[in-house]
N, C-alpha and C positions, 0 to 999 in steps of 0.2 A: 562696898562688898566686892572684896574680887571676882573676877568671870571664869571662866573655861580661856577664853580665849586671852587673857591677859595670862593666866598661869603658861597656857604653852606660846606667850611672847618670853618669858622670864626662860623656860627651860630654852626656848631657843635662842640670847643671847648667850649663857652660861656655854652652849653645844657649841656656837661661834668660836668660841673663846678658848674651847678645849681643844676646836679642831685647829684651829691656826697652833698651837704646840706640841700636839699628840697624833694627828691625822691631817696624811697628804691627802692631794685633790685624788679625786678619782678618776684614771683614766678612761678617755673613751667619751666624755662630755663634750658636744656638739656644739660653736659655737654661737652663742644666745640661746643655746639651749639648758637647762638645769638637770637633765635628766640624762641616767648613766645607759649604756647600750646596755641590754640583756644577754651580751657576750662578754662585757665585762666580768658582771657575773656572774657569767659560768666557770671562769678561771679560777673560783673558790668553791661554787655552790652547784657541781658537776651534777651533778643526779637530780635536782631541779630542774635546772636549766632545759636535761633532755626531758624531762616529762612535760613541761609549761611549752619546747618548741615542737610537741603534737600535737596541741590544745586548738581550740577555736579562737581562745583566745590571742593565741600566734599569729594567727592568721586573720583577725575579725578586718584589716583593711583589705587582706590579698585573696579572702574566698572567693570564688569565683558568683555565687549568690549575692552576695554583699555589694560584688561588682555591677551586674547589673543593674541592681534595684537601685544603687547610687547614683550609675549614669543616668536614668531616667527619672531619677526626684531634681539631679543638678539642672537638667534640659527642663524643664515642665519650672521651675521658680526661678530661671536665669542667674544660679550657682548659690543664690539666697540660702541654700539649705546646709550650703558646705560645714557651715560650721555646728549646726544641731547633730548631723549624723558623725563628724569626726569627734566629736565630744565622749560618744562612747567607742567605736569602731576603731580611732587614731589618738586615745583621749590625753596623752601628753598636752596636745594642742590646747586645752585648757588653759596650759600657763605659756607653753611656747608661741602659739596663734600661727605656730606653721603649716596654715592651711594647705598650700602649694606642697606639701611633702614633703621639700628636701632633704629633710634629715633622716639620717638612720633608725635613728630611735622612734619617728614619728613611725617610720612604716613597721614596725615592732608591734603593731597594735595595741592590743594590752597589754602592757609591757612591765616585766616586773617592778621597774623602779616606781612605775604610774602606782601600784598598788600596795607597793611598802613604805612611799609615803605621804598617805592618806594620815591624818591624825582624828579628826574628827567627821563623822556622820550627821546630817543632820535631815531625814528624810522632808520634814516639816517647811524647806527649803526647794521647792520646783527647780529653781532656777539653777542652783550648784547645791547640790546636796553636800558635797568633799570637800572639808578643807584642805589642800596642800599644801605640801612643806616642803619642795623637792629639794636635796642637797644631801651632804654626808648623814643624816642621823637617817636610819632607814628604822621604821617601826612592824613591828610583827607579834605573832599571839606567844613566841616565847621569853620568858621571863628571866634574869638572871645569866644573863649570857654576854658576853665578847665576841669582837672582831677586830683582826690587825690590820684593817683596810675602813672600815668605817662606825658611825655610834650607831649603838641599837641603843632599841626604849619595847619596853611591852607596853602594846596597843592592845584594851580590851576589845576595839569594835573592831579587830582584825579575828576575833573569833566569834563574832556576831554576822545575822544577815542583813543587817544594814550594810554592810559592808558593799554585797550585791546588791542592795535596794538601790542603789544611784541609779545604773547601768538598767537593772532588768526593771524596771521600771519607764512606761512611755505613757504620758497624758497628754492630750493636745488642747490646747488654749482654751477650747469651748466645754474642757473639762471630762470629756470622754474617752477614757481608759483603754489605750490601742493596744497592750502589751503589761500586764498586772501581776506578772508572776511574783513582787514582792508581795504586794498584800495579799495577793490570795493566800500565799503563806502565812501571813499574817493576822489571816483571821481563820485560822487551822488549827487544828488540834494539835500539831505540831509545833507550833510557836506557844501554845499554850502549856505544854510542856518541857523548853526551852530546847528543841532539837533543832539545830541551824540549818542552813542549804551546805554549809562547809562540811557537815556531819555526813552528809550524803553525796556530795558532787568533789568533796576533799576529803577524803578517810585517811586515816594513819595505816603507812605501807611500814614493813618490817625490812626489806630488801632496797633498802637506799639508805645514804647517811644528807646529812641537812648540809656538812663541809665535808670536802674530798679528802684522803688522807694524804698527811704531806702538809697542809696548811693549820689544820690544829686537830686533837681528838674530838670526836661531836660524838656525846651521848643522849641528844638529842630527838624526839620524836620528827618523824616528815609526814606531811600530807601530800596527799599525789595532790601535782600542779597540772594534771593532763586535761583537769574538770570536767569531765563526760556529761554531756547534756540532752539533750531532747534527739539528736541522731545518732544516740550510742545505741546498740544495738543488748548491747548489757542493760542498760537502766531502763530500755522501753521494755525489757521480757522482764527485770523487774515489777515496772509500775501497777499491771493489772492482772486481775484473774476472770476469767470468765468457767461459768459451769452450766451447763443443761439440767432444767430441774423438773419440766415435766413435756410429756410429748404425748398431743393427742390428738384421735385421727376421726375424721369425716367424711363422709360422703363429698364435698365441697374442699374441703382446706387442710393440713396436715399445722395444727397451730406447737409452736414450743417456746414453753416459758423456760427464760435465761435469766441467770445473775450474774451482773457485770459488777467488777469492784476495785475501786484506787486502789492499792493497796500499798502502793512503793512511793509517789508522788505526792511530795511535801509541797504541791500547789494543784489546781485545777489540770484532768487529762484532757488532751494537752494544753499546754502553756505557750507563751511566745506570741508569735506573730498570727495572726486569726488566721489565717493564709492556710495551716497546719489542721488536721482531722483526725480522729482517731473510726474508723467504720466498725462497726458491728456486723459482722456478714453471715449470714445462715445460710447451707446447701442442703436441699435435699437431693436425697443421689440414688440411684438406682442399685442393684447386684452389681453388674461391673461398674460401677463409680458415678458413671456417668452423671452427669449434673441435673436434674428436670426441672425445677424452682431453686432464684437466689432471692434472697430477701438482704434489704441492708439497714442499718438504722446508723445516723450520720451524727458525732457529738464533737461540737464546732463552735466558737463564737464568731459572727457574720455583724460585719459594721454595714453600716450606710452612708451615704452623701446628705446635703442638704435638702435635696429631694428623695428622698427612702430609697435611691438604688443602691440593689447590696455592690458593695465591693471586693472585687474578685483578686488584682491585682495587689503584692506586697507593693508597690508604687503608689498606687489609688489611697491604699488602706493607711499609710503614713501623710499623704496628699488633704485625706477630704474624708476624714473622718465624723459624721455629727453625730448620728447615735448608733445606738446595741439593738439589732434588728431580733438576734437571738444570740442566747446564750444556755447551752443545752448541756455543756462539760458537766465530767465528775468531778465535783470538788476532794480533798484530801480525805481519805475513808470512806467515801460515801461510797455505797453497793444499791445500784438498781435494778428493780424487776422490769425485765423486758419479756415482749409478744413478740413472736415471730409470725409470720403467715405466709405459706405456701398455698394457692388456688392449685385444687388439683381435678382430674377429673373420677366419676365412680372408676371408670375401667383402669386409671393408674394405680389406685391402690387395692384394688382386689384380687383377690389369687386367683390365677386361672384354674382352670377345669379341662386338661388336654387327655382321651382319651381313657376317660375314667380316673384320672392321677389329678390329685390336686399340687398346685404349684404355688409357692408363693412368691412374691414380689421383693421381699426380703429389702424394702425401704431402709436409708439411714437420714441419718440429721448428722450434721457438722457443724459448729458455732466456731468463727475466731475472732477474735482481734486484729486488727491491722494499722499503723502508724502510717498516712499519708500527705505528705507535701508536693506540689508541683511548680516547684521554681522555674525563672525561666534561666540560665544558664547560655552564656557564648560558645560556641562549639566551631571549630574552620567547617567550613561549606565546599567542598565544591563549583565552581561556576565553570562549566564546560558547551562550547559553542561551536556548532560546526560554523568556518566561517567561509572555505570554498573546497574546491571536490573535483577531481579528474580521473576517470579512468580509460584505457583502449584495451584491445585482446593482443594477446603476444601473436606474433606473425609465425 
C-alpha cells in the first residue's frame, strides 16, 4: 500500500527534475543551510514580507522576553536546552542544527521559508510533529497558481491548525501540559466547527496583493502575516465581555454578581505561558471616584515543582514543571457567574442626615477585565559611584 510519505518521495523527485530545467537556485541560500532569507522573498511577495517583519514571529529569537528567559534556561541545564527552545523560536535549526546562529536566516526566527515548507503535520509525533522539505517547491493554502522564481504545490494543512499545533504546543516529558493552546482548541467548539487559528490570527486583508506588480498579476487572496497574538491590544478587547448583573447592598458588604465571557478566543483566556493572567477586578467608588473597596478574582493556570511549589518564573515553569496546581481559565465560550465582595461599614453606605437635608452617598461599582504578564526584560542600569571629592572656599 502506498504511504503519505512515499507519494511526497515520488512528487519530490519529479520537483528535482523539473527544477534542474525550469528553476534556478534561489538566491540568498546560506551555505549548509536549505533555507531562503525572508528578504529574498520579499523581492516578489512585498506586502507579506512587511506584514510577517512586525509579527512575533520575526522576532520570536530577538524579543527581548524571549531573550531573557533563554539566557536563564541556557545557565540553569549547562546549554542542554539550546536546541528544545530554538526548535520553535529559531526553528530552521531543525534541519540546519545551526545552533550557534550564524546564519541569517536562523536569526529570521519564524521565517517564512520554515513555514512554506512544511508538507506534513503530524500532531501524534511529540518529538517533530513537521515534516520538511526545505528547497525550491514552497507549499501554501493556494491552489492553482505559478511562480517564475520557484514550484508551488497546495498544502491542505497550511489551512489547518495543526499547522500551529507544532510550535504552540509544549509538553514536558513527565507528560504535563506547559503551554496547550493547540488542544484547548481542539477540544472547542471551534474546532468542532472547523474554524482554524488562521481564521482568526490570519484573516484575508483586501489592501495587499500576494506578488508586487511588476513580477506577475495576482488575483489572489492574502492573509495578514503580522499574526496578532496574546499582546495585541485588538484581539485581547476582542476575546472577552464582562457585564454587571446585579448589585446588592448590606449593612456589612456591597456584594455584585458579574458575567465574564470568552467570547473571541478560540482557546482557554488566557493561553500561552501560565506566567500570563487575565484579573477580574471590581471598584467600589465613592461621588468623586474615589476608590473605597477593590476586590480581584485571578483566572491563571499555575504549575508546580516536584515538591507542589507553585512556579512563578517563565524559567522555572519551562525548568520544573510536575503538575497543574490550578487551572481556573475560560475555556472557548464559556461565560461565568462571578461574586464580587466589598466589606463595608453601616456609615459608608448610609446617607447622611446634615442639618435636616438628607444626603446620599451616591455609591458606584466598576467591573473590568485586565490582560497581565510580568516578564522580566534587560533594561541599561545606571551604575554611578561617587569614588573621591574635594572641595575649598574661593579666597
Amino acid at each position: 500500500m502506498e504511504t503519505l510519505e512515499s507519494k511526497w518521495a515520488a512528487v519530490g523527485l519529479v520537483g528535482a527534475i523539473l527544477l534542474v530545467v525550469a528553476v534556478p537556485a534561489l538566491a540568498g541560500e546560506a551555505k549548509g543551510n536549505p533555507y531562503t532569507s525572508a528578504k529574498v522573498c520579499a523581492g516578489c511577495h512585498e506586502d507579506i514580507y512587511q506584514m510577517w517583519s512586525r509579527s512575533l514571529h520575526a522576532t520570536a529569537l530577538t524579543d527581548p522576553v524571549f531573550d531573557v528567559v533563554y539566557m536563564q534556561v541556557l545557565k540553569a541545564t549547562d546549554g542542554k536546552a539550546r536546541e528544545s527552545c530554538l526548535r520553535c523560536h529559531a526553528p530552521t535549526t531543525r534541519v540546519s542544527r545551526d545552533y550557534s546562529l550564524r546564519q541569517e536566516v536562523t536569526r529570521e526566527g519564524v521565517t517564512c521559508d520554515f513555514c512554506h515548507t512544511i508538507s506534513v503535520v503530524n500532531m501524534n509525533n511529540r518529538a517533530e510533529p513537521y515534516t520538511l522539505r526545505p528547497g525550491t517547491v514552497k507549499f501554501g493554502p493556494l491552489g492553482e497558481t505559478t511562480s517564475p522564481k520557484h514550484l508551488t504545490t497546495f498544502s491542505p494543512v497550511h489551512e489547518t491548525s495543526e499547522l500551529c499545533g507544532g510550535c504552540h504546543e509544549l509538553v514536558a516529558k513527565n507528560g504535563t501540559v506547559i503551554m496547550g493552546t493547540y488542544s484547548e482548541w481542539k477540544e472547542s467548539p471551534y474546532a468542532a466547527k472547523g474554524v482554524q487559528c488562521q481564521d482568526c490570527h490570519m484573516p484575508t486583508v483586501k489592501d495587499a496583493t500576494t506578488v508586487k506588480a511588476g513580477v506577475k498579476v495576482s488575483t489572489k487572496r492574502v492573509n495578514k502575516h503580522d499574526l496578532q497574538g496574546g499582546h495585541s491590544v485588538d484581539q485581547l478587547q476582542r476575546a472577552a465581555r464582562v457585564e454587571i448583573l446585579e448589585v446588592s447592598k448590606a449593612s456589612d458588604a456591597v456584594r455584585v454578581r458579574v458575567r465574564v465571557t470568552n467570547v473571541g478566543s478560540g482557546h482557554k483566556m488566557p493561553t500561552g505561558i501560565p506566567s500570563r493572567k487575565v484579573l477580574l477586578t471590581g471598584r467600589l467608588k465613592d461621588a468623586r471616584g474615589a476608590v473605597l473597596r477593590e476586590a480581584t478574582i485571578r483566572y491563571q493556570k499555575v504549575l508546580a515543582d516536584a515538591q507542589h511549589k507553585p512556579l512563578e518564573t517563565d524559567a522555572d515553569i519551562f525548568l520544573k514543571p510536575s503538575t497543574v496546581l490550578l487551572d481556573n481559565r475560560l475555556g472557548p465560550q464559556e461565560s461565568r457567574i462571578e461574586e464580587l465582595v466589598f466589606p463595608v461599614t453601616r456609615e459608608m453606605i448610609q446617607d447622611q442626615v446634615i442639618g435636616g437635608r438628607t444626603y446620599q452617598r451616591n455609591l458606584s461599582v466598576e467591573v473590568a477585565l485586565t490582560y497581565s504578564y510580568t516578564p522580566l526584560i534587560l533594561q541599561p542600569a545606571d551604575m554611578v559611584q561617587d569614588m573621591a571629592k574635594d572641595s575649598r572656599p574661593l579666597q
